[in-house]
N, CA, C and O of each residue as an XYZ file, in Angstrom:
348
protein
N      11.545     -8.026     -1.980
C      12.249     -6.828     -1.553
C      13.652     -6.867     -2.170
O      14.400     -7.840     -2.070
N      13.979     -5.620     -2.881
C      15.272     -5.865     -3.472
C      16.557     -5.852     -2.373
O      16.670     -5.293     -1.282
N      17.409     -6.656     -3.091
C      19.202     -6.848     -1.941
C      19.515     -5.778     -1.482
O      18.810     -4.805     -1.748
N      20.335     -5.676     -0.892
C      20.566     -3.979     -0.404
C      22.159     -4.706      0.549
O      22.477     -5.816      0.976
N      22.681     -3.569      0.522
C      24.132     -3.985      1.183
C      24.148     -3.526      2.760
O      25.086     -3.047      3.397
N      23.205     -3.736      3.060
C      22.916     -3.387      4.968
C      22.255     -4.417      5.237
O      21.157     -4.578      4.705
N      22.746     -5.302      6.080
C      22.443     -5.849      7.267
C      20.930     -5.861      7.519
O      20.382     -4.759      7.524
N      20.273     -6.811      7.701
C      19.064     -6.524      8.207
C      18.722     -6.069      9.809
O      17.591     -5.734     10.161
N      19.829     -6.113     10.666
C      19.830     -5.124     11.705
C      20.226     -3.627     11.660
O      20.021     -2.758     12.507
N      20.663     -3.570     10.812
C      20.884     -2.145     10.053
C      19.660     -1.756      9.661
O      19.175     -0.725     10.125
N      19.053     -2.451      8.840
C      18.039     -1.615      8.180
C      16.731     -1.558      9.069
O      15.673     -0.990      8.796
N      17.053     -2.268     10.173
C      15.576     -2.359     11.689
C      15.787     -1.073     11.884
O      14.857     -0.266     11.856
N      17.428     -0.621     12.174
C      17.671     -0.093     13.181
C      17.161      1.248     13.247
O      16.873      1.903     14.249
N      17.066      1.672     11.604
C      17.292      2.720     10.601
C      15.520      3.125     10.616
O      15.112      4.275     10.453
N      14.593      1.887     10.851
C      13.097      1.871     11.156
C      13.258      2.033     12.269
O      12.673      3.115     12.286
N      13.552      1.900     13.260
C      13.095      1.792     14.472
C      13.185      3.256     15.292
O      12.615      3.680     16.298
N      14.202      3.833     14.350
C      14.559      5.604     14.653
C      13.311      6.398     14.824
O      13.173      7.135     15.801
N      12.225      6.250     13.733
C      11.221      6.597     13.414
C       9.873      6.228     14.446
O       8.693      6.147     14.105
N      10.387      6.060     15.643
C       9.537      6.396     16.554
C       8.296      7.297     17.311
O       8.602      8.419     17.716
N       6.836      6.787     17.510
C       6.502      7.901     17.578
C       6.244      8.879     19.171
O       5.349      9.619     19.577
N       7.240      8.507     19.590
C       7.760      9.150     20.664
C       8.484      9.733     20.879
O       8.603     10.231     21.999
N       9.118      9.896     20.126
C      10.327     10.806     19.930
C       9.873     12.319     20.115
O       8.848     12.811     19.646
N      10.950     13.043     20.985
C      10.318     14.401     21.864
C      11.575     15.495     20.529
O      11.137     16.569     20.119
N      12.982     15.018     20.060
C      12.759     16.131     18.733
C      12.868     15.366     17.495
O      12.794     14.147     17.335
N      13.050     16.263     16.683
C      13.042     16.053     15.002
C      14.095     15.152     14.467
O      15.295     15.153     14.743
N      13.498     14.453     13.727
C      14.370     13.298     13.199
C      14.961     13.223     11.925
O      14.151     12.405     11.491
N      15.685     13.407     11.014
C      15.361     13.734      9.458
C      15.898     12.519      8.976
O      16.786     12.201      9.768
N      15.777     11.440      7.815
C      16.529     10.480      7.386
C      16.679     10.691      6.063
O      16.116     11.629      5.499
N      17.390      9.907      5.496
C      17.767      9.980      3.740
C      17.730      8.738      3.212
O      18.578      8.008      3.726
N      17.208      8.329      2.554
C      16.854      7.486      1.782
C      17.102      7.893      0.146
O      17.010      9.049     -0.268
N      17.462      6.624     -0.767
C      17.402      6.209     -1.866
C      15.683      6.187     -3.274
O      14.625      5.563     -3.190
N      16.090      6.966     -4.145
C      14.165      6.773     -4.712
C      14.055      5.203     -5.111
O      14.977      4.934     -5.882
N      13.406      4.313     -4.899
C      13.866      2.806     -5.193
C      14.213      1.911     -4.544
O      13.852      0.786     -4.891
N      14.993      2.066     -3.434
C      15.874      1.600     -2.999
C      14.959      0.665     -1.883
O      13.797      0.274     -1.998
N      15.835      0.480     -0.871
C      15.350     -0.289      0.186
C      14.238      0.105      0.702
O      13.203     -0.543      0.852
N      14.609      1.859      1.144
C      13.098      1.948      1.667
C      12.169      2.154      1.287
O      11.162      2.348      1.968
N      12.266      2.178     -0.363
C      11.357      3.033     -1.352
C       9.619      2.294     -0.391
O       8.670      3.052     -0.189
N       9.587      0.949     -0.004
C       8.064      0.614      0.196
C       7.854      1.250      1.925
O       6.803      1.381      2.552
N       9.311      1.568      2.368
C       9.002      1.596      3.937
C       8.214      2.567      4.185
O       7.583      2.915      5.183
N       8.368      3.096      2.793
C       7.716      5.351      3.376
C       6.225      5.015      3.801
O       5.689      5.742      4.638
N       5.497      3.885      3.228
C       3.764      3.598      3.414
C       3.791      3.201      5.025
O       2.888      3.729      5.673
N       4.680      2.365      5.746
C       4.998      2.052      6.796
C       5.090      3.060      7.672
O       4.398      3.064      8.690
N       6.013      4.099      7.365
C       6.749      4.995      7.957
C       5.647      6.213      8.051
O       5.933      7.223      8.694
N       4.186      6.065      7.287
C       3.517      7.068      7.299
C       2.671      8.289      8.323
O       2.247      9.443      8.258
N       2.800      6.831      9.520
C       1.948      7.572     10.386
C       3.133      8.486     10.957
O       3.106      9.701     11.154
N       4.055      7.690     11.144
C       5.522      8.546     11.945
C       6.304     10.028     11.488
O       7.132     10.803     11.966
N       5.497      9.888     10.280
C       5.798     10.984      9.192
C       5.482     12.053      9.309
O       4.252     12.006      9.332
N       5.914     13.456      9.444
C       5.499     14.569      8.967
C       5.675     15.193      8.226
O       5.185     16.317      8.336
N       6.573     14.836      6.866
C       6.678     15.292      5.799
C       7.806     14.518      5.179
O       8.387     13.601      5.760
N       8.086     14.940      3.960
C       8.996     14.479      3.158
C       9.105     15.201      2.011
O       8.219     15.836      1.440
N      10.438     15.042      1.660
C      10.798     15.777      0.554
C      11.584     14.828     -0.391
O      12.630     14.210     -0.196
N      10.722     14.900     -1.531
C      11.816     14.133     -3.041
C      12.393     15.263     -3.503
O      11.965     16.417     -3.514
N      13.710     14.671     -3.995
C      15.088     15.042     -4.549
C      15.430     14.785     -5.560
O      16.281     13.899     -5.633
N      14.741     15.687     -7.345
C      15.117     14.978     -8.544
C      13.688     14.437     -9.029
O      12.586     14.797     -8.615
N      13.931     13.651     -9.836
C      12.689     12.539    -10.542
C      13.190     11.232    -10.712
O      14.329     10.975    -11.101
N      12.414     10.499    -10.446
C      13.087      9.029    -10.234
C      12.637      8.347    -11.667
O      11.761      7.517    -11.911
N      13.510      8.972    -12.453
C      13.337      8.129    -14.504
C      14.383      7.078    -13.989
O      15.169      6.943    -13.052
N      13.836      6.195    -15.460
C      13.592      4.923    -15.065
C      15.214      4.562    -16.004
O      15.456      5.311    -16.950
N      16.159      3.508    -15.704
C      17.474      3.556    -16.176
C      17.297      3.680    -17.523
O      16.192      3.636    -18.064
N      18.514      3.861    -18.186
C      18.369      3.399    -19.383
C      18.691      1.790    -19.848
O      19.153      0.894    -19.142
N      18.439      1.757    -20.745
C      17.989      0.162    -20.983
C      17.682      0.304    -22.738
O      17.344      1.247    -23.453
N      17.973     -1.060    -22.975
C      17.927     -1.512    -24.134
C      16.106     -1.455    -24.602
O      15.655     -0.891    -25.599
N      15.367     -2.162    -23.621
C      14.022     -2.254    -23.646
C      13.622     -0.551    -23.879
O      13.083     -0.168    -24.917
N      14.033      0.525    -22.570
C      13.441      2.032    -22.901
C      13.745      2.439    -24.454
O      12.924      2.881    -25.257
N      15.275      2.151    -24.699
C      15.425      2.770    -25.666
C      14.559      1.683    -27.050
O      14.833      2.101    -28.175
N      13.846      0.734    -27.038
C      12.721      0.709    -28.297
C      11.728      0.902    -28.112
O      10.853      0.745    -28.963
N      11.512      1.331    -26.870
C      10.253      2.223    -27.000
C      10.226      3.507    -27.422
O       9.344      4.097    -28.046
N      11.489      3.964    -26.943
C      11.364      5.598    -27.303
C      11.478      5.428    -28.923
O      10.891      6.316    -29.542
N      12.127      4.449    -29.703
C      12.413      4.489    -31.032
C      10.870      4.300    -31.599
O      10.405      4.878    -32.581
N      10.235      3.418    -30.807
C       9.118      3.185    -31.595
C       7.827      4.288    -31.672
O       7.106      4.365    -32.666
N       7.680      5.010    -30.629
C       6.799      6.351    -30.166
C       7.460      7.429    -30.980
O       6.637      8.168    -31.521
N       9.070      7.805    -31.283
C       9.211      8.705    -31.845
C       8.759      8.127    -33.414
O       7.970      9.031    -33.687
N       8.743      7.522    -34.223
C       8.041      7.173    -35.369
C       6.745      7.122    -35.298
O       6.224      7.176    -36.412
N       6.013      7.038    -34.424
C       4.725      6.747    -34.301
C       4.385      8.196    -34.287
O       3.743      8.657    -35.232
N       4.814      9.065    -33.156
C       4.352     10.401    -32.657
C       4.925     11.517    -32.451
O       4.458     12.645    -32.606
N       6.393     11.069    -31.943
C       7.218     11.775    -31.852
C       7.506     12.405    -30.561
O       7.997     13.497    -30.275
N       7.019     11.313    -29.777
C       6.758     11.387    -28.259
C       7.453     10.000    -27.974
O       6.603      9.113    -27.894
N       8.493      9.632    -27.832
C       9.483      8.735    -27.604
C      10.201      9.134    -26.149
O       9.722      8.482    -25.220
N      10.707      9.584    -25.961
C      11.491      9.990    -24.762
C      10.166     10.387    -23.564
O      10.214     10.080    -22.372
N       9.214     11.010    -24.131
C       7.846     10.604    -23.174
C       7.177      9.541    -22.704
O       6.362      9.481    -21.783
N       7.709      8.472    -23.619
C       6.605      7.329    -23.553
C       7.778      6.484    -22.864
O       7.343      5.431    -22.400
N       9.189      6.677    -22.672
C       9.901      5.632    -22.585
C      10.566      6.123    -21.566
O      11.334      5.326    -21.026
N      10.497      7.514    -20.997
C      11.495      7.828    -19.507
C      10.408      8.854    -18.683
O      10.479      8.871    -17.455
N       9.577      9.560    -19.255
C       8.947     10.528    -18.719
C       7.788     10.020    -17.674
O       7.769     10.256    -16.466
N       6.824      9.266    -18.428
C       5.367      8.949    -18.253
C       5.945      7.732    -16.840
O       5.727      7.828    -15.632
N       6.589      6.835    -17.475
C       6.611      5.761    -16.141
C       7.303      6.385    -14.664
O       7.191      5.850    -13.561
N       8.120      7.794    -15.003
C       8.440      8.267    -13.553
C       7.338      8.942    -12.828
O       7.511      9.345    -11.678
């Protein structure tokens, strides 16, 4: 699980909201990636919806950028093969 700068009673606490007893509506915000990126499978039954914000492409990087160099010579599909396809 990646580091995260909260407390691991912080980040219970932040699960534990997500109750399924809760009599109103709850909304939380989360990071794409981030800490809770695995909690949402957890969080599923408690869930009644969700909404993503954006597309979660992948940083840039020394590694993306030779792929995209190498696909755009190949095909010309570089920026597909190296930020598009893995989000």
């Amino acid at each position: 699980m990646p580091k995260s700068f909260y407390a691991e009673n912080e980040r219970q606490k932040f699960l534990d909201a997500f109750q399924s007893e809760l009599t109103r509506p709850l909304v939380g915000f989360a990071v794409m990636g981030g800490l809770f990126g695995e909690e949402s499978i957890w969080l599923a039954k408690r869930l009644v919806g969700a909404v993503v914000v954006g597309v979660g492409l992948p940083q840039l990087s020394l590694e993306r950028d030779l792929i995209r160099e190498y696909f755009d010579q190949k095909n010309g599909l570089g920026f597909e093969y190296a930020y598009t396809y893995p989000a």
